[in-house]
Every structure is written in structure tokens, then in C-alpha cells.
LUMLOTOR-890808 format. One record per residue (C-alpha): residue number from 1; residue in three letters; x, y, z. Coordinates in Angstrom, 2 decimals, padded with zeros to 5 digits, always signed. Layout:
N
<i->NUM aa->ALA u->X v->Y w->Z>
...
//
This chain:
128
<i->1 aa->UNK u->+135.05 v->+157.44 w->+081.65>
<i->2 aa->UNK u->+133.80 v->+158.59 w->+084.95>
<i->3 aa->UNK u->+133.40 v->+161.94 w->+085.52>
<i->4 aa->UNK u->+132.03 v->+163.68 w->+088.40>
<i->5 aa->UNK u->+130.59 v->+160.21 w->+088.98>
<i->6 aa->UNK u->+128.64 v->+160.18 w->+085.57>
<i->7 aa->UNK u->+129.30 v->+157.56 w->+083.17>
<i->8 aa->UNK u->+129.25 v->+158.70 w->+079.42>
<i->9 aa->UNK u->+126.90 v->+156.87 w->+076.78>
<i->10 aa->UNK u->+128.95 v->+155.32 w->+074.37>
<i->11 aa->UNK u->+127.88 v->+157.96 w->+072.04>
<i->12 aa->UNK u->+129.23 v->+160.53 w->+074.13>
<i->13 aa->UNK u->+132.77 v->+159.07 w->+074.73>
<i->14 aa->UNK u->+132.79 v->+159.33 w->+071.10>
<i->15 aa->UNK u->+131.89 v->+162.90 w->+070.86>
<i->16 aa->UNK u->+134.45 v->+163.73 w->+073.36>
<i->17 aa->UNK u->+136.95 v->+161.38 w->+071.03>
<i->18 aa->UNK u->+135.53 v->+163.54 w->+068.20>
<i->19 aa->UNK u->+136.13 v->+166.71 w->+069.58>
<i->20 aa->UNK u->+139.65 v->+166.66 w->+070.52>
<i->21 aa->UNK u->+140.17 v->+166.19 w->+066.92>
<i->22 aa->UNK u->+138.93 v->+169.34 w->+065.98>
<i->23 aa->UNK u->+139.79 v->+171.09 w->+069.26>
<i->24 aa->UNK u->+144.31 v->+170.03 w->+068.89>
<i->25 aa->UNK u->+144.04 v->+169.16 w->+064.68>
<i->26 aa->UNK u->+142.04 v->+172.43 w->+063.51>
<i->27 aa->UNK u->+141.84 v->+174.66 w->+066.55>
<i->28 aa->UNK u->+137.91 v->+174.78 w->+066.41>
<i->29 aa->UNK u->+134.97 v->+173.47 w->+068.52>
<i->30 aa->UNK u->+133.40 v->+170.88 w->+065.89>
<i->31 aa->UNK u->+130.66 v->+171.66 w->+064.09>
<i->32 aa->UNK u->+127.21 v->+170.48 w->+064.44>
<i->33 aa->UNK u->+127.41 v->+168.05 w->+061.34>
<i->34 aa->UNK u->+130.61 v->+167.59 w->+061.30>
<i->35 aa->UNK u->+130.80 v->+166.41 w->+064.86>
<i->36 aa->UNK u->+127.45 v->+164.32 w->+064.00>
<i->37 aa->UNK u->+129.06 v->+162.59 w->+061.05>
<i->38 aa->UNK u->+132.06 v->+161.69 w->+062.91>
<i->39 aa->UNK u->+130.40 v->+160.19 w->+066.03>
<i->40 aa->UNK u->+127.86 v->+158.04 w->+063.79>
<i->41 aa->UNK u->+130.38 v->+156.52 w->+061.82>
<i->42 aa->UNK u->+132.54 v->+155.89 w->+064.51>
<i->43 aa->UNK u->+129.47 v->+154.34 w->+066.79>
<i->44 aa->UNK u->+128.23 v->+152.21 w->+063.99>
<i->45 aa->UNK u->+131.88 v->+151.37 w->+063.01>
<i->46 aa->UNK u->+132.05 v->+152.31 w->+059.44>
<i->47 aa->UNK u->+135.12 v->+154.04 w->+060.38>
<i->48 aa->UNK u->+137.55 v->+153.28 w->+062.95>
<i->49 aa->UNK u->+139.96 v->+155.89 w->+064.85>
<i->50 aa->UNK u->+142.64 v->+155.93 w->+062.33>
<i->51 aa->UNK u->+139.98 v->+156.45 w->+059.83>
<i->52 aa->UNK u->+138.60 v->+159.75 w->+061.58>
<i->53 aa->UNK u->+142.58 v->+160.40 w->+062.75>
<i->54 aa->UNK u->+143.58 v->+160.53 w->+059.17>
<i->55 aa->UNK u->+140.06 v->+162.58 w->+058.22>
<i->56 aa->UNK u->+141.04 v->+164.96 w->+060.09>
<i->57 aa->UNK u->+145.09 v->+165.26 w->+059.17>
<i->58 aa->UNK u->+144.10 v->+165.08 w->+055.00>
<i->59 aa->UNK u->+141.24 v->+167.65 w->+055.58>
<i->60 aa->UNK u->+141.58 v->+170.82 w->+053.40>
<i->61 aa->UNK u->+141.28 v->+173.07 w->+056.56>
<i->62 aa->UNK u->+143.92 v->+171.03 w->+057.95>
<i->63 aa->UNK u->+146.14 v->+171.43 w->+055.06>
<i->64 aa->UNK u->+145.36 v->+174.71 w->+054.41>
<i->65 aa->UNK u->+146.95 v->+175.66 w->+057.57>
<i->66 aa->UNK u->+150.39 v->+174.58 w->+056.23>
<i->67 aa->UNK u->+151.86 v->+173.72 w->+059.39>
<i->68 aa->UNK u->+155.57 v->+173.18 w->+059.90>
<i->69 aa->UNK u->+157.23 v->+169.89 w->+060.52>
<i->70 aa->UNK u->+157.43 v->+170.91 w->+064.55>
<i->71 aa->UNK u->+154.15 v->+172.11 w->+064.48>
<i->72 aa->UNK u->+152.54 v->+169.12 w->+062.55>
<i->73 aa->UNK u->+154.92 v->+166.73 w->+064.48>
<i->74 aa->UNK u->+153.38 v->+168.06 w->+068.31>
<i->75 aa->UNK u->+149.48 v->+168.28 w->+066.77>
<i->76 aa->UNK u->+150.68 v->+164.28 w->+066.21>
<i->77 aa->UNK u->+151.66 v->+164.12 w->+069.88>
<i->78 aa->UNK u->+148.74 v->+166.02 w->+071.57>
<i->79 aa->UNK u->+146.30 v->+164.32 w->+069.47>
<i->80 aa->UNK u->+147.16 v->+160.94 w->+069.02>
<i->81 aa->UNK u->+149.29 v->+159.70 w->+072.17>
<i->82 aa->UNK u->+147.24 v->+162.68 w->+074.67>
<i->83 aa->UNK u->+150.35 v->+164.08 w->+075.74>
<i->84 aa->UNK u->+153.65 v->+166.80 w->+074.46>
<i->85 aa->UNK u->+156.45 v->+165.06 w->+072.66>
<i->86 aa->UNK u->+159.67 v->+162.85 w->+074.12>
<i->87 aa->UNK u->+162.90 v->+163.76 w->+072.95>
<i->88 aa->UNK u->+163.62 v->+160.44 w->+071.65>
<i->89 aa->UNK u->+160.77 v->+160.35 w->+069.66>
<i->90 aa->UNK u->+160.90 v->+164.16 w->+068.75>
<i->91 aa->UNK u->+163.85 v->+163.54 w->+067.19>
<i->92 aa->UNK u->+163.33 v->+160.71 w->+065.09>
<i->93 aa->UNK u->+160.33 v->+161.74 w->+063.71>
<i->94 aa->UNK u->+161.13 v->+165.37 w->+063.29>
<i->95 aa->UNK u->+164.54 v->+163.73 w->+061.38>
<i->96 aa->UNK u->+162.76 v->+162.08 w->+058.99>
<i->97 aa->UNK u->+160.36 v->+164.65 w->+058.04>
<i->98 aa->UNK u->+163.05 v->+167.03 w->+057.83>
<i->99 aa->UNK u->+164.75 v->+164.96 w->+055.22>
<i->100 aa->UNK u->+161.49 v->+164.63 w->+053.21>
<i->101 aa->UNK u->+159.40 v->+161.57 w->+054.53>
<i->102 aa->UNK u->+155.88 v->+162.10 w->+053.50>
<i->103 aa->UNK u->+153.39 v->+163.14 w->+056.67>
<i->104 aa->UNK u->+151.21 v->+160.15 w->+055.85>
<i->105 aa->UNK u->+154.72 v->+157.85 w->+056.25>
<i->106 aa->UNK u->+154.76 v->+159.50 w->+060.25>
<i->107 aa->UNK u->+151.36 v->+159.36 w->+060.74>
<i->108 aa->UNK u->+151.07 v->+155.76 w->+060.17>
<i->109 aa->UNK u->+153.86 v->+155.11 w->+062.77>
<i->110 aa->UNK u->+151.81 v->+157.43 w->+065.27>
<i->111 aa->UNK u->+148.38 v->+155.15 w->+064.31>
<i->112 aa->UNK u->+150.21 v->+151.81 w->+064.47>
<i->113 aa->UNK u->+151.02 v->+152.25 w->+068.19>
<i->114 aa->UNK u->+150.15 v->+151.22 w->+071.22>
<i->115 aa->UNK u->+149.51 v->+154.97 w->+072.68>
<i->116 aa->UNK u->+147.01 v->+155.88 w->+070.07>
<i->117 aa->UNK u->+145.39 v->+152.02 w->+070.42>
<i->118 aa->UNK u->+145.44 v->+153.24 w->+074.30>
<i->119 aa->UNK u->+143.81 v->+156.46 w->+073.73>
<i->120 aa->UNK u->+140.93 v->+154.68 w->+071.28>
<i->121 aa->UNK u->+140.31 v->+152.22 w->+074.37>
<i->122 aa->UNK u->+139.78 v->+154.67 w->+076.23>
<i->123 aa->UNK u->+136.99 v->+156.16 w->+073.96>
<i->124 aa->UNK u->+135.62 v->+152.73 w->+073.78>
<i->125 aa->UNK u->+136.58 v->+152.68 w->+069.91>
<i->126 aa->UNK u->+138.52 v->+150.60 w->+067.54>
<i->127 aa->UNK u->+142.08 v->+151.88 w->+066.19>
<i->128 aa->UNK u->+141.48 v->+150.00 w->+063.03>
//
């Protein structure tokens, strides 16, 4: 990424990639460790994006918040593909969790596509 005509370290793309996470999944600035954990296994590739993607989805504080289907379905959006929901896709997806498909079931379609492969390119990361 170039910005302002400075070129991130590889580490720091992957802070950034880190910190949306918290920032659209659990409405925080990361912490310290948190953040540190997170970037290392991500730059050493223990973990890939889904990995940290899921991490962050299953976390208790995540949870804990109890979102609603719409709620949980535009986190997915804003966090995974970088951008507000489609109708089209709103409406599948909101569909089937309506009628009771489990959240991992969606958030393995939003993983498996090419947007969120997109967005981990751009981080300079691996999806899976």
C-alpha cells in the first residue's frame, strides 16, 4: 500500500489488516498483545486470514455482543469484502440466517470468496 508515498513493512500491512478486525468486528482499537499476537502469527504464517477472520467472529467479546442477523450480516460485509452490503447478497444471506443457518455456515461463504481473497492480497496475506 502506498500512502502518502510511504510503503508499509510487511509487518505493518498486517497491523493495519489486524486492526480493522477489531476496529468493524468489536468496535475497539486492538490491544497491545492482542494486536501483537495477531500480526506475528499472521507474518510468520501460522495462521492465515480466515484463521484471524474467524478469531475474531468466535471471540467471547464478539459473542457476547449478541448481534442480530442484520447486524452480524453487515460486520460480514464491512469486514470481510471492505465495503456495505448488495441487495442480492443481503438477501440471500440474511434469508438463510433468518431461517436458522448457523453463522459459521455464512461465514465460510464470506471466507471462500474472491472479495475477502482480494482484501488479504491486498494486506500481502494468505486467505487460507
Amino acid at each position: 500500500a502506498n500512502e502518502g508515498g510511504a510503503t508499509k513493512t510487511p509487518q505493518e500491512e498486517i497491523e493495519a489488516f489486524v486492526t480493522r478486525f477489531y476496529q468493524l468486528c468489536l468496535g475497539r482499537s486492538p490491544d497491545a498483545g492482542g494486536l501483537a499476537d495477531w500480526t506475528n502469527s499472521l507474518l510468520n504464517q501460522v495462521q492465515t486470514g480466515a484463521d484471524v477472520a474467524t478469531g475474531f467472529i468466535f471471540s467471547n467479546e464478539f459473542v457476547e455482543k449478541q448481534t442480530a442477523n442484520k447486524e452480524f450480516l453487515e460486520i460480514l460485509y464491512n469486514a470481510f469484502f471492505d465495503r456495505g452490503s448488495d441487495p442480492a447478497g443481503w438477501s440471500l444471506w440474511i434469508g438463510q440466517l433468518d431461517s436458522g443457518a448457523e453463522r459459521l455456515q455464512v461465514l465460510q461463504g464470506f471466507l471462500h470468496s474472491d472479495e475477502f481473497a482480494g482484501l488479504c492480497q491486498r494486506f500481502g496475506i494468505k486467505a487460507f
